[in-house]
C-alpha positions as CSV (number, residue, x, y, z in Angstrom):
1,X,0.0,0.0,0.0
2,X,1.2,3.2,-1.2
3,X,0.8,6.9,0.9
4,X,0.5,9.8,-1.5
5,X,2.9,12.3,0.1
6,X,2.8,15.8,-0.4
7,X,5.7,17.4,-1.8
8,X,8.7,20.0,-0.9
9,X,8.7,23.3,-2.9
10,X,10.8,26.2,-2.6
11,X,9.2,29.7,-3.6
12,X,10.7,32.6,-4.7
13,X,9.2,36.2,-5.1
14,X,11.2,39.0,-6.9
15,X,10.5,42.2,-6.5
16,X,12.7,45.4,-7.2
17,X,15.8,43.4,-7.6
18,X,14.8,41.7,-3.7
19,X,14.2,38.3,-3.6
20,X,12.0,36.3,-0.9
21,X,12.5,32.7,-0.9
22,X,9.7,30.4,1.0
23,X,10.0,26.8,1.5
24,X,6.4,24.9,1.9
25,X,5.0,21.3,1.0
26,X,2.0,21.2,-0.6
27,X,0.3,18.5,-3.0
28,X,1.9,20.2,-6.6
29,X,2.9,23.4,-8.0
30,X,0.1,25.3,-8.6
31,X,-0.6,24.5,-5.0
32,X,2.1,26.1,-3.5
33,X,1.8,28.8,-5.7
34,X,-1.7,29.2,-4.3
35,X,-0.3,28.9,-0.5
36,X,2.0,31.0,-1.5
37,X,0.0,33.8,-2.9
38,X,-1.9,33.9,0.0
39,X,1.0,34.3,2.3
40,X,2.2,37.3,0.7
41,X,-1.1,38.5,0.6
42,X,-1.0,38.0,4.9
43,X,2.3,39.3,5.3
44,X,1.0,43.2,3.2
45,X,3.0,42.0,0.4
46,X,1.1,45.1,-2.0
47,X,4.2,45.2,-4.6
48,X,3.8,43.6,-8.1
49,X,6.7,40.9,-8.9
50,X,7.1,37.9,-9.9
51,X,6.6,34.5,-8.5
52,X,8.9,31.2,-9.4
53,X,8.1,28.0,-7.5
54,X,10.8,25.5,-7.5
55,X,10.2,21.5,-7.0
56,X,12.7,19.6,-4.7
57,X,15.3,19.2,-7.3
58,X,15.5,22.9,-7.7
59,X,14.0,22.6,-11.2
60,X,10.9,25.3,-12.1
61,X,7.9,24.3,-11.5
62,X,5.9,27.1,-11.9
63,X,6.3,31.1,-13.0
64,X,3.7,33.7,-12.2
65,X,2.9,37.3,-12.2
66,X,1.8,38.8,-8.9
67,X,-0.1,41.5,-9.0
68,X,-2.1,42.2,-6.1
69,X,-5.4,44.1,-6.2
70,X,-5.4,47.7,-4.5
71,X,-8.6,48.8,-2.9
72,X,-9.4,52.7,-2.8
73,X,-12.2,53.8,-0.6
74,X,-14.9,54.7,-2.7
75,X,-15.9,58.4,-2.4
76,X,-19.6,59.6,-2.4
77,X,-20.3,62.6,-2.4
């Protein structure tokens, strides 16, 4: 009997020449890019850069664009 395992990723986010490196398990790529998203997100990361998530091997999994949404106050008036 086999146990599905999840995996080791390292993830790296580039911004301005600064580079942020990660490392997370999840099930695949796109799942740590998710995780990962979502921690940058926590952390006030509100800088577009790029995201590149790297398997155990240190091969590329995955290369994204992150560009988080800014929310202005509406004004009424």
């Amino acid at each position: 009997m086999s146990t599905r395992r999840e995996k080791h990723f390292e993830c790296v986010f580039t911004s301005g020449g600064v580079e942020t490196a990660v490392h997370l398990s999840a099930w695949d790529a796109l799942s740590a890019e998710e995780l990962f998203r979502e921690a940058l997100l926590a952390a006030g990361i509100r800088v577009a850069g790029a995201i590149r998530i790297r398997d155990s091997k240190g091969r590329v999994a995955r290369e994204a664009r992150f560009e988080p949404t800014a929310t202005a106050p509406t004004v009424v008036g």
